[in-house]
C-alpha positions in Angstrom: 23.0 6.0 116.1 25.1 5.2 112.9 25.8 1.6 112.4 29.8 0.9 113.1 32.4 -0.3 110.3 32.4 -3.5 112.6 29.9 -5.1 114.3 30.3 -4.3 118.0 29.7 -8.1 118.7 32.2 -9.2 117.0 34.8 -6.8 118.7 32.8 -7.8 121.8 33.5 -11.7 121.8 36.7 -11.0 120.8 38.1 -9.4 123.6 36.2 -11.9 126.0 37.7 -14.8 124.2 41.0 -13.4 124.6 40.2 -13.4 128.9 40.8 -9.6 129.1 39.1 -7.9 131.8 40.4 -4.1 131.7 41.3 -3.5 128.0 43.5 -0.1 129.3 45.7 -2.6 130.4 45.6 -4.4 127.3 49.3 -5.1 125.8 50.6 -4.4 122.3 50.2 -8.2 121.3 46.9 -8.3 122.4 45.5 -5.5 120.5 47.0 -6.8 117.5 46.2 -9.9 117.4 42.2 -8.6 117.9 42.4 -5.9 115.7 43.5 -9.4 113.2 41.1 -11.6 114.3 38.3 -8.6 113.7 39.9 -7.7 110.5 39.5 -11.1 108.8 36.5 -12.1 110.5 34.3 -9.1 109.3 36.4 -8.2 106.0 36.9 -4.5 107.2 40.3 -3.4 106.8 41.8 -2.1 110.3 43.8 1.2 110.3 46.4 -0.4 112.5 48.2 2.1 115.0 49.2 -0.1 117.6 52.5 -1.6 117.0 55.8 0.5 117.2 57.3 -1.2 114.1 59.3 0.8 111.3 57.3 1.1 108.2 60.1 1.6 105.4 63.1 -0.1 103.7 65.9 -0.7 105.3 68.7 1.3 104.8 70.8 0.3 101.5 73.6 1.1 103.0 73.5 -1.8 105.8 72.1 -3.9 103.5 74.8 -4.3 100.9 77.7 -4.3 103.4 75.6 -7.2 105.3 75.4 -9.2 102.1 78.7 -8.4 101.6 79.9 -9.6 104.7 77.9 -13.0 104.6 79.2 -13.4 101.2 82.7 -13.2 101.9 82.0 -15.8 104.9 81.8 -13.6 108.2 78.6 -16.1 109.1 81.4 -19.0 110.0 83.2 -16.6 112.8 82.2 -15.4 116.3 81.9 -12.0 116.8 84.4 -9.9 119.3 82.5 -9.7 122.6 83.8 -6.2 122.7 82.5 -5.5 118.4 83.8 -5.1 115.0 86.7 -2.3 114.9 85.0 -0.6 112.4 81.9 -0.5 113.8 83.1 1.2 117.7 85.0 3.2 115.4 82.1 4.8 113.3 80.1 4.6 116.5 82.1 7.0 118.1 82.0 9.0 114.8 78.3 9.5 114.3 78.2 10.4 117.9 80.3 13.1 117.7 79.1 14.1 114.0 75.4 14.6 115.3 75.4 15.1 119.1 79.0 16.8 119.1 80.1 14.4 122.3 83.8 12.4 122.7 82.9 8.8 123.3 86.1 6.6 122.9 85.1 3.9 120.3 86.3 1.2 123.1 83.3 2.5 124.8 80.5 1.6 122.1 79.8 -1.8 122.4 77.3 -3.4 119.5 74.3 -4.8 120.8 71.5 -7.2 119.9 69.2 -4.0 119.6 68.6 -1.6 122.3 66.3 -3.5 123.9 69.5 -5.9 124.8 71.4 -2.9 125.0 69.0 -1.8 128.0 68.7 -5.5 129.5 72.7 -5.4 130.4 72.7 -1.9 131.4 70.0 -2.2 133.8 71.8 -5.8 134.8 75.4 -3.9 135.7 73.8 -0.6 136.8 71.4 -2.3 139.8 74.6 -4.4 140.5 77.0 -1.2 141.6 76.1 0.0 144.6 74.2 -2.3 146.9 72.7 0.2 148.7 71.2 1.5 145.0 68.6 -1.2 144.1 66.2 1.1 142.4 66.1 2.4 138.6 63.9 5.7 137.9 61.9 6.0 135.0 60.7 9.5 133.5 57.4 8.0 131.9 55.5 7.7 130.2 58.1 5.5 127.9 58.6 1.7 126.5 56.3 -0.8 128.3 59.0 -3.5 128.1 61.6 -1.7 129.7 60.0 -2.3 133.1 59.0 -5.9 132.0 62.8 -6.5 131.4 63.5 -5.1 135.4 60.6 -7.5 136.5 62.4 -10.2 134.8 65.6 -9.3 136.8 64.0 -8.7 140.0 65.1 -5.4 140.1 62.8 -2.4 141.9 62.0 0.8 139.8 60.1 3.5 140.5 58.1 6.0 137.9 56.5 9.2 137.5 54.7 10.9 135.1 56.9 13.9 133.4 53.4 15.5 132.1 53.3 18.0 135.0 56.8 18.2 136.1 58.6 20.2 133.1 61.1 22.7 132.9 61.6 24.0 136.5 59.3 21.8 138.2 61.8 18.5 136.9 64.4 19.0 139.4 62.5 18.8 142.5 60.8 15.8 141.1 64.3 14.0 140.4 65.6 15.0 143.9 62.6 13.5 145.7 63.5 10.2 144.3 67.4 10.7 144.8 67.3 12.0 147.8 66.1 8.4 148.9 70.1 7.3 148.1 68.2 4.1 146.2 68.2 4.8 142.6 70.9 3.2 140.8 69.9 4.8 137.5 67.1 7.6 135.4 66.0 6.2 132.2 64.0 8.2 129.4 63.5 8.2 126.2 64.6 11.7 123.7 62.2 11.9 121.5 59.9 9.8 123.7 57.9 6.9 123.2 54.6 7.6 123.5 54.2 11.5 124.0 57.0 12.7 121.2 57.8 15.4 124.0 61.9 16.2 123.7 63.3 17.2 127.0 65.4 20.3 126.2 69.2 21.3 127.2 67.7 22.9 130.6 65.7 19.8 131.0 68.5 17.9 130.4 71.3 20.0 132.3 69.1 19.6 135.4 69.3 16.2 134.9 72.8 15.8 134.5 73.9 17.7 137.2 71.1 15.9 139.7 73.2 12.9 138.1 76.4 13.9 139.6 75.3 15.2 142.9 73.8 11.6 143.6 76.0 9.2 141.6 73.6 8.1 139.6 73.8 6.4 136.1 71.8 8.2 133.5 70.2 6.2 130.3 69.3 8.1 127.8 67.1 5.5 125.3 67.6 7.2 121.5 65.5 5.0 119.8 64.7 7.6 117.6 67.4 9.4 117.0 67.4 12.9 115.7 63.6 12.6 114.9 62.4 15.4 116.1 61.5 17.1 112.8 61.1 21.1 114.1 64.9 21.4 114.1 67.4 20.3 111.0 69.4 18.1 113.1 70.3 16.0 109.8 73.8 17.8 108.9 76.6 15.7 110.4 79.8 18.1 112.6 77.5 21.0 112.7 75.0 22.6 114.8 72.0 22.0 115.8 73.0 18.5 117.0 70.7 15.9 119.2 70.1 17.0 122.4 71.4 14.9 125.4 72.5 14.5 129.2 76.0 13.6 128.2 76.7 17.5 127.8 76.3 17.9 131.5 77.1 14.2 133.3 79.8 12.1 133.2 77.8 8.7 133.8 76.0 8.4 131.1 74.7 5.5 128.6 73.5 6.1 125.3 71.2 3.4 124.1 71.3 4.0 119.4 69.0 1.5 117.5 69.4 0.6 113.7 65.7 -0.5 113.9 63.6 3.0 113.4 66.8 6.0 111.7 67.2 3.2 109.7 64.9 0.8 109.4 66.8 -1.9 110.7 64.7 -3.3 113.1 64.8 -7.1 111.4 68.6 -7.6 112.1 68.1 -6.4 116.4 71.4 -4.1 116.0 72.2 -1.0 117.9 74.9 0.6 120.1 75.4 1.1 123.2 77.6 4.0 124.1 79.3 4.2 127.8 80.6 7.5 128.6 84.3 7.5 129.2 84.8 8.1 132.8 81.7 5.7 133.4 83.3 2.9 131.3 86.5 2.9 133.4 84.9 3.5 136.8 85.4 0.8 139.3 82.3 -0.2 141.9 83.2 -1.8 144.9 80.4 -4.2 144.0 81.6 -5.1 140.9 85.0 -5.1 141.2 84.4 -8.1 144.3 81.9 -10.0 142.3 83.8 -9.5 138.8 87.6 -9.6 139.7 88.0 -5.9 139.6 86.9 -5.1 135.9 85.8 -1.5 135.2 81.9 -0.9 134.7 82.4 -0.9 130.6 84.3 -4.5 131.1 81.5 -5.7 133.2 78.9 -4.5 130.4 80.5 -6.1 127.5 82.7 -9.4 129.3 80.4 -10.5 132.0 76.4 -9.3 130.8 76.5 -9.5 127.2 78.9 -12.4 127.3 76.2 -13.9 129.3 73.1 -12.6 127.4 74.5 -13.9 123.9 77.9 -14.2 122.9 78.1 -11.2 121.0 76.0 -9.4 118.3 75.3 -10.8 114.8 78.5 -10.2 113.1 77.4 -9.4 109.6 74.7 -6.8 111.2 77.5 -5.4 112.8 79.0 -4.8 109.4 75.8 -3.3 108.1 75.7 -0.8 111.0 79.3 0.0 110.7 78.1 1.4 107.0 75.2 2.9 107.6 76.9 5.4 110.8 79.5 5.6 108.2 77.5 6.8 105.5 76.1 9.3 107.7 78.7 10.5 109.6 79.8 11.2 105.9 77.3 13.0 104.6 76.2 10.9 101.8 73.2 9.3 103.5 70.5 11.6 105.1 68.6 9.2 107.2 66.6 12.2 108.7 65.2 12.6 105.3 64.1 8.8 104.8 62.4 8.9 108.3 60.8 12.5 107.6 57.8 10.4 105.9 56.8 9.6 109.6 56.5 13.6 110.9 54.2 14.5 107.7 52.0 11.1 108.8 51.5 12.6 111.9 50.6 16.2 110.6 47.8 15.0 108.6 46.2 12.0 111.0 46.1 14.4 114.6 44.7 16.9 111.7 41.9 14.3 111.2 41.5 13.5 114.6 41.2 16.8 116.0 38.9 17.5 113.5 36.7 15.2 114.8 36.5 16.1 118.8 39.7 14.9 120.0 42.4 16.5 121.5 46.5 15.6 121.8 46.7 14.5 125.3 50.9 15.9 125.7 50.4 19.0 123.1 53.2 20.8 124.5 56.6 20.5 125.2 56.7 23.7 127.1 56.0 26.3 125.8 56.2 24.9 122.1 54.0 22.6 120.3 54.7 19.3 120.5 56.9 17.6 117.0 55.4 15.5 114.4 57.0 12.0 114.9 56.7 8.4 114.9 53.8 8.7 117.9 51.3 11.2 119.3 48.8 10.8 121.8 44.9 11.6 121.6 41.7 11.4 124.0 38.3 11.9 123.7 36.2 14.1 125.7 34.3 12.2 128.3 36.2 9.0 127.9 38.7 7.1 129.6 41.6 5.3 127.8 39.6 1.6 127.7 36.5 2.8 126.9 38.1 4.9 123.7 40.5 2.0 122.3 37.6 -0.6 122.6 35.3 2.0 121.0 37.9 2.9 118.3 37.9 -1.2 117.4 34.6 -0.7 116.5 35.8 1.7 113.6 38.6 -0.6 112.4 40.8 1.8 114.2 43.8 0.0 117.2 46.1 1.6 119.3 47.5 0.7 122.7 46.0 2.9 126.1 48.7 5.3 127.7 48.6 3.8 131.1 51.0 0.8 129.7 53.3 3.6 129.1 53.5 4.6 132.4 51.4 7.7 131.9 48.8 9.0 134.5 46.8 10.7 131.5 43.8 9.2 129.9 44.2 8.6 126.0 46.0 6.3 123.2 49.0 6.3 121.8 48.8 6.5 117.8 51.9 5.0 115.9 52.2 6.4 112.2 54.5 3.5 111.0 51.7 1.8 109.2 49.5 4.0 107.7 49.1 3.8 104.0 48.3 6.4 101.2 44.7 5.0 100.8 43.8 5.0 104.9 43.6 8.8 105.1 40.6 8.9 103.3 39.2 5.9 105.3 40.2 7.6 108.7 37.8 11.1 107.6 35.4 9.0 106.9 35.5 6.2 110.3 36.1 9.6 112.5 33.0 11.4 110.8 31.0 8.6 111.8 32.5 8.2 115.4 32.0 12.0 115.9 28.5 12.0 115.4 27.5 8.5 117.0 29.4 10.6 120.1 27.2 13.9 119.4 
């Protein structure tokens, strides 16, 4: 056997030292923080794939009107609970330029990122109906999202979308609804890990499994418009983003600043209730929140609660950058494109090398170059390859903290530099015939 970039006792201890017993289970901040300790311990630069964090400048748009905003002394005001004008205004907008929907602006409602964004939605959905406890995820998706509903104490259930697409979704769905428990289906479109987009079928179903049970549908756009096989980057014209709002009324759209534009530092996003939804009244709430709508609830009871509000001067920087979209004089698309031609050329190392994409498909079609792709290794299991991989200076996090019942790692391309291409060939060449 070839010698390892690293010394296996060095990964080895590490892991001990850090108590963890099963490293599939290990979490994002884990691996990190090993793949660190390994990487200054033994001198050998890591290849670090682990950690879902944009890898570009922010947009310049945001930040000029930010400083701009600071500088003509926003910081001394609160925000409006319900958002800057401008900002609901350009919301509604961009929604319409690239997803060709009518969301009032009253209905977008700035957020401290979507990860707040989904905190208060899940907070006012499980709180509707009490006979609707449950939320419904279509994994695999983002770990935290569940660690936010065990932080509530609210129930979800989950199932992995890998064998149930196209025709076989709706049956899946209606086994969970039928129950009369779920509150509300959350996905993410692209997702987060597998990059698989559900399609307008997929997403018709859906919607109209959504009205037939009353049930709240969040659609998590973390990564909006990334799916790089379609030119989705031309705002008021067709193709536009693909989601559930053409074909349900109760729909929330959960839009980050952190990956389209690189705004993750600032935690600002938008979180779009559809229009009947946002003037529904629940029984539920309406008794425990002196009969505000669902969108009141959302913005004066959850996020009042959460935070007071969203940054105000990030709220002027997202106001510009939806603005400078919407308008046609900022192609994020193209800025973010850097992350699909990433992907191209690390699964073409990988494969290369004996691996395989774990979700290759979506359908019929092969799957997009993105911000994350999945690989496995013949005649391993997800622990076994990411502890293996530290031995080659390579992280990533297993798939089952995703939610997924396939055996593999997700890669993230946010990191990657020029220079680690070249150092990838080579650590895979060696792995491939250590593995011969």
């Amino acid at each position: 056997m070839i010698q390892t970039p690293i010394r296996k006792e060095l990964i080895d201890g590490a892991i001990s030292d850090f108590g963890i017993q099963d490293f599939s289970k290990a979490t994002i901040r884990e691996v990190k923080s090993i793949a660190a300790y390994a990487e200054k311990e033994s001198g050998v630069e890591f290849i670090k794939m682990e950690m879902g964090i944009p890898g570009l400048p922010a947009a310049q748009a945001g930040v000029d009107a930010q400083i701009k905003a600071l500088q003509d002394g926003i910081a001394h005001s609160y925000p409006d609970i319900q958002g800057f004008p401008e900002l609901k205004q350009e919301a509604s907008r961009f929604v319409k330029a690239f997803m060709d929907i009518d969301v009032a602006p009253e209905g977008c409602i700035p957020v401290c990122g979507s990860m707040q964004g989904t905190y208060a939605s899940f907070l006012t959905c499980a709180q509707c109906d009490p006979r609707k406890d449950t939320v419904l995820f279509i994994d695999p998706g983002f770990p935290v999202q569940k660690m936010q509903l065990q932080v509530q104490g609210v129930k979800y259930e989950t199932f992995d979308v890998y064998d149930f697409r196209g025709e076989k979704l709706g049956p899946k769905l209606e086994s969970y609804l039928s129950k009369g428990n779920i509150c509300a289906i959350i996905y993410s479109n692209p997702n987060n890990p597998a990059w698989i987009c559900l399609n307008e079928e997929e997403l018709k179903t859906i919607g109209a499994l959504s009205m037939k049970y009353d049930t709240i549908i969040m659609e998590d756009l973390a990564y909006f418009a990334m799916d790089f096989r379609k030119n989705l980057s031309v705002p008021f014209q067709s193709p536009y983003q693909a989601t559930v709002a053409r074909y349900t009324d109760l729909y929330i759209l959960l839009i980050s600043g952190s990956k389209a534009f690189s705004y993750a530092g600032e935690r600002i996003g938008v979180t779009c209730i559809g229009n009947r939804l946002f003037h529904r009244h629940y029984d539920a709430l309406a008794c425990r929140y002196e009969g505000l709508p669902f969108g009141l609830v959302f913005s004066t009871r959850m996020l009042y609660a959460l935070s007071s509000g969203t940054s105000h001067s990030a709220q002027y920087a997202m106001a510009a950058m939806l603005k400078a979209a919407s308008d046609g004089r900022f192609d994020f698309r193209k800025e973010v494109s850097v992350y699909g031609e990433r992907a191209r050329r690390l699964k073409d190392i990988f494969c290369r090398h004996g691996f395989y994409l774990v979700y290759d498909k979506d359908l019929d079609e092969p799957i997009a170059d993105g911000f994350y792709f999945t690989i496995g290794y013949p005649g391993m299991n997800s622990g076994q390859l990411a502890h293996e991989l530290m031995y080659y200076g390579v992280s990533a996090i297993c798939l089952v903290t995703t939610g997924s019942h396939q055996e593999g790692l997700r890669v993230c391309t946010s990191f990657i530099r020029d220079n680690q291409y070249d150092l990838l060939e080579t650590r895979m060449r060696i792995f491939e015939e250590n593995h011969r």
